[in-house]
N, C-alpha and C positions, 0 to 999 in steps of 0.2 A: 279260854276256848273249851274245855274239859266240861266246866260249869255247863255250858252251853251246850254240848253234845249229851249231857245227862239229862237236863232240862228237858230240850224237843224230845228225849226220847219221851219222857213221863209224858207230856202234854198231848202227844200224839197216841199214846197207849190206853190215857185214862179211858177215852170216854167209849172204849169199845166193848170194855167189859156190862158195858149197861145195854148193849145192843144185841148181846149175842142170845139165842133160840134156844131152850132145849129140845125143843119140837125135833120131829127127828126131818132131816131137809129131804124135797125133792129133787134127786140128781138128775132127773130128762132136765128139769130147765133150769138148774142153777149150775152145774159141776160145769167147770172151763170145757172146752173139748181137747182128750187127749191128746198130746203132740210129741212123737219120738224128738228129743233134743237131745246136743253132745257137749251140754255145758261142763261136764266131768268127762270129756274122750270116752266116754260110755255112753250106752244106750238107754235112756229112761223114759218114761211114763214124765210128763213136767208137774204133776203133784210130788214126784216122789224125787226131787232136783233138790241135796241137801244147799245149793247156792243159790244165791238169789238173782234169780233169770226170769227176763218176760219173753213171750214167745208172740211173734207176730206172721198169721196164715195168710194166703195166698188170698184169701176171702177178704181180711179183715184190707189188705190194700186195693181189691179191686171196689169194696164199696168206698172208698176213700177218694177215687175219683183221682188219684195224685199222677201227673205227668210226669213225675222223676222223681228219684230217692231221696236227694235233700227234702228237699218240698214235704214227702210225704213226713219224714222224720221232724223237720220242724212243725208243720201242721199235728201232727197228733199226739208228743209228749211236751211235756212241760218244762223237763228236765235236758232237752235237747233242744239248745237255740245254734244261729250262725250269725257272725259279723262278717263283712268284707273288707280285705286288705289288699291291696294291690290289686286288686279286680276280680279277686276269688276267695270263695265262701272257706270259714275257719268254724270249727264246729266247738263248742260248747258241751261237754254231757257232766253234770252235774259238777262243775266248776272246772273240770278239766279242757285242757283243751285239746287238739289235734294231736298234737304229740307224746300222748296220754292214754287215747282211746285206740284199741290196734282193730285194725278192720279184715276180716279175711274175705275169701270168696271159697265156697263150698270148704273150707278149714286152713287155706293157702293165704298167705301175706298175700299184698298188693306194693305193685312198688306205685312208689307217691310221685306228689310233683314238689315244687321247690319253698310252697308256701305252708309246710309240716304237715296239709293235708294231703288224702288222697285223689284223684280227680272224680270228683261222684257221678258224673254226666259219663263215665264207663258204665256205669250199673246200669242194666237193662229191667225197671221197674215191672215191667209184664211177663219176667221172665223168671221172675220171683217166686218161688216155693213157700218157702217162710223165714224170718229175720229172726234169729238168739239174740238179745240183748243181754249181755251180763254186767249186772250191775255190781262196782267196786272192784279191787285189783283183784290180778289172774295170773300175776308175775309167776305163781309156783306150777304154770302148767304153761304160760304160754311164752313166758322170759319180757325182756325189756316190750316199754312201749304200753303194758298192758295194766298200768297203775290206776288209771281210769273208768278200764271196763274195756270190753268185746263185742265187736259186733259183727257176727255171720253171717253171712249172706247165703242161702243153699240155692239153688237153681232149680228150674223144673226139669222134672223125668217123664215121657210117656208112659200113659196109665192104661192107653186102649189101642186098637190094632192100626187106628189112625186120628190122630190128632192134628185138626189145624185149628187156628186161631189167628184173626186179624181183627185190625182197628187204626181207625182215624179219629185227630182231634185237631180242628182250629179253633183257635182264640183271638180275638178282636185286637188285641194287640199285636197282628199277624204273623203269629207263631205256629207251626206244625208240627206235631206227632205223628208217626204213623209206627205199624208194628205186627211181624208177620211171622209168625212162628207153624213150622209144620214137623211131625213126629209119630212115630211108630212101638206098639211094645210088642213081642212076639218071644217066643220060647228061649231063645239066642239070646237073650238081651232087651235092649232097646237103641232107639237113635233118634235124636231130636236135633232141629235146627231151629235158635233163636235168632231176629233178626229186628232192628231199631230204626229211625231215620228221625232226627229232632230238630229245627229250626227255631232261634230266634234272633229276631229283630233286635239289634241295639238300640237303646235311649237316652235318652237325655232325664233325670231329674234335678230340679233347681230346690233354692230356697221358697218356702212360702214366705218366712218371715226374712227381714233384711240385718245385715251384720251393718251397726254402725260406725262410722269411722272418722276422726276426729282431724282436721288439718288446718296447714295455717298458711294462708295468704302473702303474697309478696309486704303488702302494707300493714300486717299481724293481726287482721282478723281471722279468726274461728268460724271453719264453717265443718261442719257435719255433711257426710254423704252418706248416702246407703248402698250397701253392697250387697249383691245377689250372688253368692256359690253355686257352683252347679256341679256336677258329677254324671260321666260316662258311665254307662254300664254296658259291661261288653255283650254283642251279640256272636252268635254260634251257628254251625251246622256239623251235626254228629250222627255218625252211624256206625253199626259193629254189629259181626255175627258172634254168636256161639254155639258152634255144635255141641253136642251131648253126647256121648257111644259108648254103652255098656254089654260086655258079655260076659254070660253064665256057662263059663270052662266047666264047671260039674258041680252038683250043689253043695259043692264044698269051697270052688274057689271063684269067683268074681272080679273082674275088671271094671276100671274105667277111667274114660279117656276125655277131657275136658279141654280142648283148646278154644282159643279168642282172637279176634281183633276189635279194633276198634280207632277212629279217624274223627279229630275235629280240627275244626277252621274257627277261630277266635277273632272277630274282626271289635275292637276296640272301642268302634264309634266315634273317636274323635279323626283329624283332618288326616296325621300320619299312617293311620289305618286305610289309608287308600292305597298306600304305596305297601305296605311291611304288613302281612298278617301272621298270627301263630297260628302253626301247624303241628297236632300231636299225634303221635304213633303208640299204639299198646299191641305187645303182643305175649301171650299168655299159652303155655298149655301144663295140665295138668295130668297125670296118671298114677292109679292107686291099685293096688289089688289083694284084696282081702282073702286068710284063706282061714275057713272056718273046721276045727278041728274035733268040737263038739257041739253039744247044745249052751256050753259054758265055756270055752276058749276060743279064741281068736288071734291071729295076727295082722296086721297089715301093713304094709309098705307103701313108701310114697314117693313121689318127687312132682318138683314144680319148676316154672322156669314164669319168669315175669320179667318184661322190659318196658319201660316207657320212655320215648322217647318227646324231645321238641326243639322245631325247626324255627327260624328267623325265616319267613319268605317272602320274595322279594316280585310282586305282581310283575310290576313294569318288565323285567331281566328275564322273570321265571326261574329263578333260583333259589335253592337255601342254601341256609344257614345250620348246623348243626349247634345249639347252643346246649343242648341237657340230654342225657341219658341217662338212665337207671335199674340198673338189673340184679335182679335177688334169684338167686337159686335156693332149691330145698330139697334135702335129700331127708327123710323119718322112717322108724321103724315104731311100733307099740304094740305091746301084747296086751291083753283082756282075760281074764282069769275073774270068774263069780262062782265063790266057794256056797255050796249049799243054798242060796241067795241068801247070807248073811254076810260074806264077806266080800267086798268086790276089790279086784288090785288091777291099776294100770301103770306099765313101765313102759319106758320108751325112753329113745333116744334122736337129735336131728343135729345135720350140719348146715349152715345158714352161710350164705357169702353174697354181701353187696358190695354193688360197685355203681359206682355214682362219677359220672361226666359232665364239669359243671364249667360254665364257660366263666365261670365269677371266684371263680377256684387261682392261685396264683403258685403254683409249689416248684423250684428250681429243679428237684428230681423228677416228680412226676407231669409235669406239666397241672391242665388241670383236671386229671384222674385220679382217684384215691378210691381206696376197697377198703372191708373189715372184716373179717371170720368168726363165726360164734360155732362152738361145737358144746350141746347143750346132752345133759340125760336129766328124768323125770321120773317120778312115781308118786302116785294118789292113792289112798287107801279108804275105803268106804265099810263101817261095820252097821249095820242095822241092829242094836242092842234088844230090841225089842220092838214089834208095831208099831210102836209111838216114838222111837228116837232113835236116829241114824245121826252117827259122828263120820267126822271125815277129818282125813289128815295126808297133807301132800307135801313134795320138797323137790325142790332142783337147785341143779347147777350150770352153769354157764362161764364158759372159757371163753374170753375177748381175747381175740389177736391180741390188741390197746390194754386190755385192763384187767386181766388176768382173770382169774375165776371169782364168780361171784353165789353167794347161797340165800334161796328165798323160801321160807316155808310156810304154809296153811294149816291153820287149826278153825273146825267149824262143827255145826251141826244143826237139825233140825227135829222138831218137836211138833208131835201132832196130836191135837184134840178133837178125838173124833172126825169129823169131817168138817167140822167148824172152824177151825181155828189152827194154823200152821205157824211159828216163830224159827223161824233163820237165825244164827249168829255167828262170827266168828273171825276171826284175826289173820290176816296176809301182807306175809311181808313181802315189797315191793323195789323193784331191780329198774331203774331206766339208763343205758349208757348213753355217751354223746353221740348225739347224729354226728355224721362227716362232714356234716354243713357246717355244725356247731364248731368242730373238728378245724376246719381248713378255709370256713370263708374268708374272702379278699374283696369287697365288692365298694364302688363306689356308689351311695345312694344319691341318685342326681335331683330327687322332686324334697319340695320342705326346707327349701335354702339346702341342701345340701352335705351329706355324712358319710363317713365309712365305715364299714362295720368287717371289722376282723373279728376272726377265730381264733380258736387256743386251745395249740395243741396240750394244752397241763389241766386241764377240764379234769373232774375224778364224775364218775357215775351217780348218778342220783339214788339214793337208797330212801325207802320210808316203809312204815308202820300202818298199815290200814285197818277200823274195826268195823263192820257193819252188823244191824238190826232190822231185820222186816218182818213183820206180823202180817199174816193175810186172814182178813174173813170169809167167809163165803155162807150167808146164810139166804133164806131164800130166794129173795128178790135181789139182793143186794151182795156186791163183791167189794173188801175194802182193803188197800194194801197200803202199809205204811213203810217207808225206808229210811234208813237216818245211815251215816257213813261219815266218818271221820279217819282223814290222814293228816301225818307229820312227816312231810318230807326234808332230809337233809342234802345240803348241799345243793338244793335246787340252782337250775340252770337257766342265766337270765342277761338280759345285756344291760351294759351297764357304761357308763362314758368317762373312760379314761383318760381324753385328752379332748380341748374344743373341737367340735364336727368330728370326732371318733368314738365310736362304741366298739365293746367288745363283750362276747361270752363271757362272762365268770359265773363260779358256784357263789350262790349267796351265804351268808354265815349264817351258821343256826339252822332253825329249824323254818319251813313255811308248813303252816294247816291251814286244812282245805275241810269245812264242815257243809254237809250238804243232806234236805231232807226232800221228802217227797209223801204226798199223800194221792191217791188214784180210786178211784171208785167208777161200779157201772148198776148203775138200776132199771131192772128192767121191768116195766108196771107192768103191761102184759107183752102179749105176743108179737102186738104190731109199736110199740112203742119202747125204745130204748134211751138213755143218758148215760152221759159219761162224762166226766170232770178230773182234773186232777190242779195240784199245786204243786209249786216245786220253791224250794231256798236253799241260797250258795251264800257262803260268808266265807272268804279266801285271805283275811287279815292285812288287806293292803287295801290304798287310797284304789290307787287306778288301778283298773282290772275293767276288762272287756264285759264282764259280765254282769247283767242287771240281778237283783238281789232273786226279785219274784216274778215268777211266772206262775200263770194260769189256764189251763184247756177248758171247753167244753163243748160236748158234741149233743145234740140233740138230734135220735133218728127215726121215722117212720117208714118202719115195712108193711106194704098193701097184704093182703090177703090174695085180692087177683094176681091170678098167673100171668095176664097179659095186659099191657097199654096201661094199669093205672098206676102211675110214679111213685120208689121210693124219695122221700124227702130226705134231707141231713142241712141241719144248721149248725155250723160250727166255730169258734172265735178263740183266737190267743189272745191272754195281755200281757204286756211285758212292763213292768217297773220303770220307773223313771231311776236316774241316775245323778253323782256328779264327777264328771271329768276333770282333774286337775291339772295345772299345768307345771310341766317335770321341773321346769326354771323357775318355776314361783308357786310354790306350795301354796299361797294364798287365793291364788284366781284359781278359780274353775270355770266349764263349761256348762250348765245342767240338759240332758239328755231328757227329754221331755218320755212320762209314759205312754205308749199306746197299744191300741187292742186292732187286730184286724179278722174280719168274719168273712162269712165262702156259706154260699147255698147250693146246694148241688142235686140234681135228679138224675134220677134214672129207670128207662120205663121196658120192660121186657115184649119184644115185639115174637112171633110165630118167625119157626125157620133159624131158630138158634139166635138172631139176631137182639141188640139191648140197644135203644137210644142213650145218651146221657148229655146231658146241658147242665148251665149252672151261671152263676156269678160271682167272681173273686174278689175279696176286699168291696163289700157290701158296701161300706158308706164311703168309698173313696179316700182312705187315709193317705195322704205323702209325708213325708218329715216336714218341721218348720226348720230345721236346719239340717244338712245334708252333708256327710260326713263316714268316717269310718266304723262308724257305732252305731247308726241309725239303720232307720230302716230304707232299704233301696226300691221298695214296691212301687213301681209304675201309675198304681192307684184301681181304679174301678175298672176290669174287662169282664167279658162275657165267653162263652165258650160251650162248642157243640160238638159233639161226638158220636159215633157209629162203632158198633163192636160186631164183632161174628166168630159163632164157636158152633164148628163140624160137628159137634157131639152132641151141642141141642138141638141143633139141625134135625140130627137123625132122630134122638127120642121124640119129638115134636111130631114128626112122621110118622113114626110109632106108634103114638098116643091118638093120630086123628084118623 
């Protein structure tokens, strides 16, 4: 495995040194555009981020056209796929999976739902500011969970004395978006309110191709049938506000105040869903307040409160069910200290407590409630040795109710040539302890002929070793980012079948590595013409794994010159690797997961009056799986879709201007 993470690095490294410019570069149209990010709990410039973070604006989603966060995040990395399990998407980010990658909202955990992931149909995609991707573990700043990587989600803030913004979209497969946000910035502060409303249709996908199946006759002939699979995909109706409320106490100290809701209806698509739907509840608030003590200190305090719940409900009766709750508290403190701007130090300290209500739960004391405590302190150190090289060096601790204290430390750094050429490196050790789930489940699985999957309470925490390498270019036309990231994790946490139709959590023996690379590039020929492409490879050292080996993006975009009526263009396509599935009871058979690629065209044309048409066409050539399944793909096939947007602010300069 070692061999192999030396390897890609070389192979990805050679060929750039033949590419790079001594010319000296035009920064109007090649330098990224700056973006404050808090991939280090400090404030930076994203050139000057010694870790390896991509930053995704407010721009870069709205020309994306995506109706929702998954969507957008599958559609535009390579390195970020989802399977569905149990009816709900499992996310992928470079060979990890959900329970790997920690998601925050403006820097706050999310409490999840029961399938390791978070509910992503919370996140209010038009209400997005911009996304931190940080790629490889962050154990030494953000504790368990975080072996994977980060993903933040910031919110928007009013920028002008009045902000509104709305928009509508239907899709052929008769789905609805809609989405109304209005907001204020003035001397006090600001205050915004976001608002969502989402529809869709549930479907049916079948097999194209047929499973054949072999039987035998009263009198002992052979005869062959064919069988057609099919598969549910559940439909939704989601909505949620989130206010925004900040004020400026004196320009020294700052608040703000960040509460949510949010409300879905999960109707399953199949016959019982007529009677029984799920019904989920989120409710969220946050508050922070920063007090700045010079041009070079800082403290701020925080706390969070997150619940999510979900109901059994019952149409006919009008009743529920309480079957899941989930609630995380957060109390943090951090201070900020930048000596000279040579040295920068962040400490801090947080108490974390979840508490999880799970109706699958079976405990003689607690029924089925169970909690856990983490009380954690951190510190990062950042020295800029000179223009061209900044080292960084972080460490924390972590006290589990369960599992006593645990130590993760970072060593890194970044090296700059000139403006050409940036190289990332550096080492993070990695902290995951057992979910509750993992903890305490008791559940009968009733589909798949039938199993049950217990918990264990004698789980030890996952520890592992992560190295990562990215070299970015940036010469004139052309952006080139290479990542390569290798972990060894021990004791990984896996289920495993104990006794016939019983499974159960145990730590596996040894070691699991997890090697995973990425290449990304964007060129741009001229003004009105952009590409962008990237590839992605996971090798995670086991037969079965959810994950196809390679992926592919590519975007192709045309921006008009006209202000008004003539459409930008974007053709864009994922491919995803074929596979083979094997099967847990007979190493021999497999399944093979056929490869496919799916494309999206999308316009969008700026009308007078603030106003932006947008239309398009999803999955261009109509792809469905030939066979239908938990690893495949669930796309509907070929729909169409049209759209209406409106921004008060164009409005007004449009006014202005004529």
């Amino acid at each position: 495995m070692l061999r192999k993470f030396f390897f890609l690095t070389l192979i990805t490294s050679i060929p750039l040194y033949g590419q790079q410019e001594k010319k000296k570069v035009d920064k109007k149209e090649t330098e990224i555009k700056e973006v404050i990010v808090t991939a280090t709990k400090t404030k930076k410039n994203l050139k000057n981020v010694p870790i390896t973070v991509q930053v995704i604006t407010s721009e870069d989603i709205k020309k994306s056209q995506s109706t929702d966060f998954k969507t957008f995040l599958e559609n535009e990395f390579s390195g970020i796929n989802f399977t569905y399990n149990g009816g709900s998407p499992n996310i992928n980010m470079m060979g990890f999976g959900g329970k790997y990658v920690l998601f925050l909202m403006n820097g706050e955990r999310m409490a999840g739902e029961t399938f390791d992931n978070i509910d992503y149909e919370r996140i209010d995609i038009d209400n997005i500011e911009r996304i931190e991707i940080i790629k490889g573990a962050s154990s030494s700043l953000y504790g368990s969970n975080a072996i994977g990587g980060v993903i933040n989600i910031i919110t928007k803030d009013s920028k002008s004395p009045l902000d509104i913004n709305a928009g509508y979209l239907y899709d052929s497969s008769r789905d609805h978006k809609a989405n109304l946000s209005i907001g204020t910035k003035q001397k006090w502060g600001s205050l915004s309110l976001a608002s969502f409303y989402k529809m869709r249709t549930p479907y049916i996908i079948k097999d194209r191709v047929p499973t054949l199946e072999k039987q035998t006759d009263p009198f002992g002939n052979e005869i062959i049938t064919e069988k057609y699979n099919e598969l549910n995909v559940a439909g939704f109706i989601n909505y949620g506000f989130n206010p925004k409320l900040t004020f400026n106490l004196s320009p020294k100290i700052d608040i703000a105040l960040t509460p949510g809701f949010y409300f879905s209806e999960r109707n399953g698509g199949d016959p019982s869903s007529q009677k029984v739907r799920d019904h989920y509840y989120n409710y969220n608030i946050g508050l922070k307040t920063n007090f700045k003590f010079n041009e070079n200190q800082n403290l701020s305090i925080s706390g969070a409160f997150d619940r999510y719940d979900k109901f059994k409900y019952y149409k006919l009766l009008k009743e529920d069910e309480k079957v899941y709750e989930n609630q995380i508290w957060r109390i943090s403190s951090q201070y900020n200290h930048n000596i000279f701007n040579k040295h920068s130090v962040v400490a801090g300290g947080e108490i974390f407590y979840d508490k999880l209500l799970n109706s699958k739960f079976k405990n003689e004391k607690t029924g089925n409630r169970e909690n856990a405590k983490i009380y954690s302190v951190f510190t990062q150190q950042e020295w800029a040795i000179n223009p061209a090289l900044t080292l960084v060096t972080g460490a924390r601790m972590d006290y589990h109710s369960f599992f006593k204290q645990y130590f993760t430390f970072r060593l890194g750094g970044m090296y700059k040539f000139e403006d050409i050429m940036t190289i990332r490196a550096g080492y993070s050790g990695g902290f995951r302890s057992p979910t509750i789930k993992e903890l305490y489940f008791n559940w009968f699985h009733p589909w798949g002929g039938g199993f049950q999957i217990m918990g264990n309470k004698n789980l030890k925490p996952e520890t592992s070793d992560n190295f990562n390498l990215s070299v970015d270019f940036n010469l004139k036309k052309l952006n080139l980012t290479f990542i390569t990231q290798y972990s060894s994790i021990k004791d990984k946490i896996n289920t495993d079948a104990i006794v016939k139709d019983t499974i159960r959590y145990v730590n596996l023996k040894g070691y699991t590595n997890v090697l995973s690379s990425e290449v990304s590039a964007m060129y741009r020929l001229n003004k009105n013409f952009h590409f962008k492409g990237s590839y992605s490879y996971y090798d995670i050292g086991k037969k079965n794994s959810e994950n196809r080996p390679h992926t592919l993006t590519f975007k192709a975009e045309f921006i008009p010159t006209a202000k008004y009526y003539f459409p930008s263009v974007i053709i864009s396509g994922k491919y995803l690797s074929g596979k083979n599935w094997y099967n847990d009871s007979d190493p021999e058979k497999y399944t093979f997961l056929a490869p496919y690629s799916i494309w999206r065209l999308q316009l969008a044309s700026k009308l007078p009056l603030g106003f932006t048409l947008t239309g398009g066409i999803n999955n261009i050539f109509d792809y469905t799986a030939d066979k239908v399944g938990l690893y495949s793909s669930v796309d509907i096939g070929r729909t169409f879709y049209l759209g209406l947007k409106w921004n008060f602010n164009k409005k007004v300069q449009d006014t202005d201007y004529n």
